[in-house]
N, C-alpha and C positions, 0 to 999 in steps of 0.2 A: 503347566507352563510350557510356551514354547522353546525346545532346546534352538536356540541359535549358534550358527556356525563361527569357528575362532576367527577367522578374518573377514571378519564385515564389511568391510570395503570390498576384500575380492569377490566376494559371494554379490553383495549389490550389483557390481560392474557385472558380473558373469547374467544374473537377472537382466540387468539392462539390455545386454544383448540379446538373449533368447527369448525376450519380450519384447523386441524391437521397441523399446520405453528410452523418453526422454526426460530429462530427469531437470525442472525447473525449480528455483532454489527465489526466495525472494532478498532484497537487501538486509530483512533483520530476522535470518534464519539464525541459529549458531554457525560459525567459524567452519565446524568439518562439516556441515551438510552444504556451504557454499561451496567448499573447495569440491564437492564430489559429483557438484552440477552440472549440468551441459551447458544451461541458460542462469544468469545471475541476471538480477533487473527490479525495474518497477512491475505491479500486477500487467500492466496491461502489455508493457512492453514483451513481460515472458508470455502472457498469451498468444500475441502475435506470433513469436517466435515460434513458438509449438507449429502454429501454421506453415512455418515456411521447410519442414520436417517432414518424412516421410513415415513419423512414428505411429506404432498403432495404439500405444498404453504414453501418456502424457501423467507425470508421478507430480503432483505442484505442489511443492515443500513452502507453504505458505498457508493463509487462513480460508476461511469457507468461501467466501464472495468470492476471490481469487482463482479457486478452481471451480466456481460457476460462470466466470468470465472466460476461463479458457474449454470451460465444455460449451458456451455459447455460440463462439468463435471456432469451436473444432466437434461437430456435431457427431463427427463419426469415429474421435475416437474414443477408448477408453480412458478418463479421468480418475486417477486415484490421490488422495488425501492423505498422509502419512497418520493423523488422527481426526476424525469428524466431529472433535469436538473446539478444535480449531478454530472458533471464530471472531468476532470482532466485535467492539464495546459501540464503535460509531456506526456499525450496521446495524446492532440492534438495538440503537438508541430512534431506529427510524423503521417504527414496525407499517406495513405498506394498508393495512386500511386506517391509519391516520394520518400518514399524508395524503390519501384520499379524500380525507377528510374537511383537508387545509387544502384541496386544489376544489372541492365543492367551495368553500367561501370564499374563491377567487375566481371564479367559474372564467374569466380574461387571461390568468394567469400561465404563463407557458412557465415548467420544471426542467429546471438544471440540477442533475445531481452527480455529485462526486462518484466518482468510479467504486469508492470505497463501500459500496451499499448492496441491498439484497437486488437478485433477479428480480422478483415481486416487487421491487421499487425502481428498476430502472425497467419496467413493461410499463411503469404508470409516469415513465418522464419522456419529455419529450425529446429529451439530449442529455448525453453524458459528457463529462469533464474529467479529466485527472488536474492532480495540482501545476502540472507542467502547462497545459494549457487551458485552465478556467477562465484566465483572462479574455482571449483571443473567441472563448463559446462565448461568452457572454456580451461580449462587442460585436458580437456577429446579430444579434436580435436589433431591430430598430432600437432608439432612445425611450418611444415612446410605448412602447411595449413590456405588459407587468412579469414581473417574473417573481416565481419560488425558486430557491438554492437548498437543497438540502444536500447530505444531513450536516457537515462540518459547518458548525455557524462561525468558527476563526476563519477558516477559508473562504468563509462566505464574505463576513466583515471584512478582509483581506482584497477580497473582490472590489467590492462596493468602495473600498477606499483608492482601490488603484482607478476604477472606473469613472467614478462620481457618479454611478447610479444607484439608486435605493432598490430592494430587494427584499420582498421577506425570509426571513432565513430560520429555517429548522433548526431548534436547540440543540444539536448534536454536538457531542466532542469524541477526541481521542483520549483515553485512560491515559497512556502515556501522554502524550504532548500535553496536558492539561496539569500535570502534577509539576514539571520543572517549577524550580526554585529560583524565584529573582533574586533574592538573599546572595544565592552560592553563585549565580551567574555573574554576579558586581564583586562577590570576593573573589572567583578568579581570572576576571579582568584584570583586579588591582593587583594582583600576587602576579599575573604575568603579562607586562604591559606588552604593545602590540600586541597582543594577540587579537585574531578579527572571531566575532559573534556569526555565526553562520544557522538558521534555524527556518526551521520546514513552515508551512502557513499554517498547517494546524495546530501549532503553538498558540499560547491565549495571546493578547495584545502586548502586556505587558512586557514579555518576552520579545517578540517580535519587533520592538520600537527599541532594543539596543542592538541589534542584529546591523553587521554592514551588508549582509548579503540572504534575502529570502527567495528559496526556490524550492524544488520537486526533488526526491533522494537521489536521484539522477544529477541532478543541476549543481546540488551539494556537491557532492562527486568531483566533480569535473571545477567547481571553484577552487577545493582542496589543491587539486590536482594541476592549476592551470595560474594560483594568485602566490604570490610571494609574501608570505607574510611568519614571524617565526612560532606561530600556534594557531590553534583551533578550536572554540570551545563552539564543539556541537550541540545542538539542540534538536535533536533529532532521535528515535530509538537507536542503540550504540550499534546496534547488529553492522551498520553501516560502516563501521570502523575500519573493518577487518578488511573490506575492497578500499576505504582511502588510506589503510598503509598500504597498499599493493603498490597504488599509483603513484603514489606520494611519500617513500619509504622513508625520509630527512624528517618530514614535518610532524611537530609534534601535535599531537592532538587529545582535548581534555572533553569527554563527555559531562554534560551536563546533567546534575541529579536532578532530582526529583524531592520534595520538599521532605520528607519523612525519613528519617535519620536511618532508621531500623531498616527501611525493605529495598529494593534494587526497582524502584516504583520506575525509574527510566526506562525497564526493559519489559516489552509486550508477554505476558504470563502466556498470552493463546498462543504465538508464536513459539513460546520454548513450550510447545506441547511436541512438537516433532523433533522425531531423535532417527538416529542411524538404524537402530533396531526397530523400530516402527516404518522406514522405507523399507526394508530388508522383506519384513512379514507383508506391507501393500503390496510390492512388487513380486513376491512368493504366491502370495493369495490371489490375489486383483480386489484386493478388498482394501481399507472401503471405498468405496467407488461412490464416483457422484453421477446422480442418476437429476434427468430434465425434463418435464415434459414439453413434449416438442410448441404445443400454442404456447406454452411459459418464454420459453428457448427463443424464438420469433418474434414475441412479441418485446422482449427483452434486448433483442439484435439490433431491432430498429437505430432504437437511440443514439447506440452505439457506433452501431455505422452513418449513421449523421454527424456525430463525431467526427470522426474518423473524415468523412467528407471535405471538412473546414480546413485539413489537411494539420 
């Protein structure tokens, strides 16, 4: 077993420098790997940020798609994973030769897909999307132009209702957002009136339809942080909690469970795979590292910065 050093925090910080390593943390990491971040954010926003860095080791305390996005966007440097087992329920609810498969029976069809997805499925989309701006990609295609959304089909339904266009949409969900409880979201409404519903798109409908306010963990954030109201019942992974009491230290705020009495079903399992002692031994080692191949890498970018384009 590896012996680890008694102050883990100072030992990572000391790594950090001698690694010239920037250390990106995502909204629903745990509490002390946010506080030890360089960069807090959404996937794409900490990507970017890597870029605007002079670092040569990028550590992204977050899930697999995550740090393929940021070795996408940062080709030259090294990407490490705190565990490579890290990954995601609605990534790999969209394995990439079946939506090949579903762009073959639409042979018209141009692919919008959520940032939330593999390399191998955004080299086979024609545009990428975060929740912050799906709307705005998707408005940008003529009316009369077919489109695929994959893989979040709430975010996609989400779409199509804000737009008034039909879309076919890839069955995908989030494990989290898909378990919340409408039961426990109307009992603690009722137990604490005002308080405002606040919930991400990839919540299922039902959820979504008592929300006053649906947007991007970012957008959450900043409603917290910017509305007057005396609670908050999140619907969102909680991870996010922990930056809106930063901003928002007065207001109270009640996460929202997850239907099954017994488990903590509101909080991402793949996300609490990274701990302090697993940055500590990545940034020690340079392991595990996320490796691309460069046609993958390219052809993966495109999308992305067509994105990115629409502004």
């Amino acid at each position: 077993m590896d012996k680890l050093p008694l102050d883990l925090l100072g030992a990572i910080d000391e790594l950090r420098r001698s690694r010239n390593a920037v250390i990106l943390a995502h909204y629903y990491q745990e509490p002390d790997i946010q506080d030890v971040a360089d960069f807090i954010g959404d996937s794409l926003q900490l990507a970017k940020a890597a870029q605007s860095t002079n670092a040569d080791v990028i550590l992204f305390c977050g899930v697999h798609f995550m740090a393929e996005t940021a070795k996408i966007l940062n080709p030259d440097r090294i990407v490490l994973i705190p565990d490579m087992a890290a990954g995601c329920s609605l990534a790999d609810a969209c394995p990439a030769p079946m939506l090949q498969r579903m762009k073959d029976q639409h042979p018209g069809a141009k692919v919008v897909s959520y940032i939330n997805c593999s390399a191998e499925v955004k080299a086979i989309s024609d545009v990428i999307c975060t929740s912050s701006n799906a709307e705005r990609v998707v408005r940008s295609f003529p009316p009369e132009q077919e489109l695929i959304f994959a893989p979040d089909r709430n975010l996609g339904a989400y779409i199509v209702k804000q737009t008034g266009r039909p879309m076919h949409l890839w069955q995908g969900t989030c494990i989290v957002h898909e378990t919340f409880s409408e039961r426990k979201l109307i009992e603690l409404v009722s137990k604490h009136p005002g308080v405002h519903v606040i919930a991400h798109p990839e919540c299922e409908p039902n959820i979504l339809a008592h929300a006053h306010f649906i947007g991007s963990t970012s957008a959450l954030l900043n409603y917290v942080r910017d509305t007057t109201a005396p609670g908050f019942v999140v619907a969102t992974e909680p991870g996010i909690l922990h930056q809106m009491q930063k901003v928002a230290p007065g207001k109270v705020l009640y996460p929202l469970p997850g239907m099954d009495e017994n488990c903590a079903c509101n909080e991402c399992p793949f996300m609490r795979l990274n701990t302090l002692e697993k940055m500590y031994l990545a940034l020690r080692d340079l392991s595990p590292r996320l490796e691309m191949d460069e046609g993958l890498r390219l052809r993966a970018l495109a999308p992305l910065q067509r994105m990115m384009a629409l502004g």
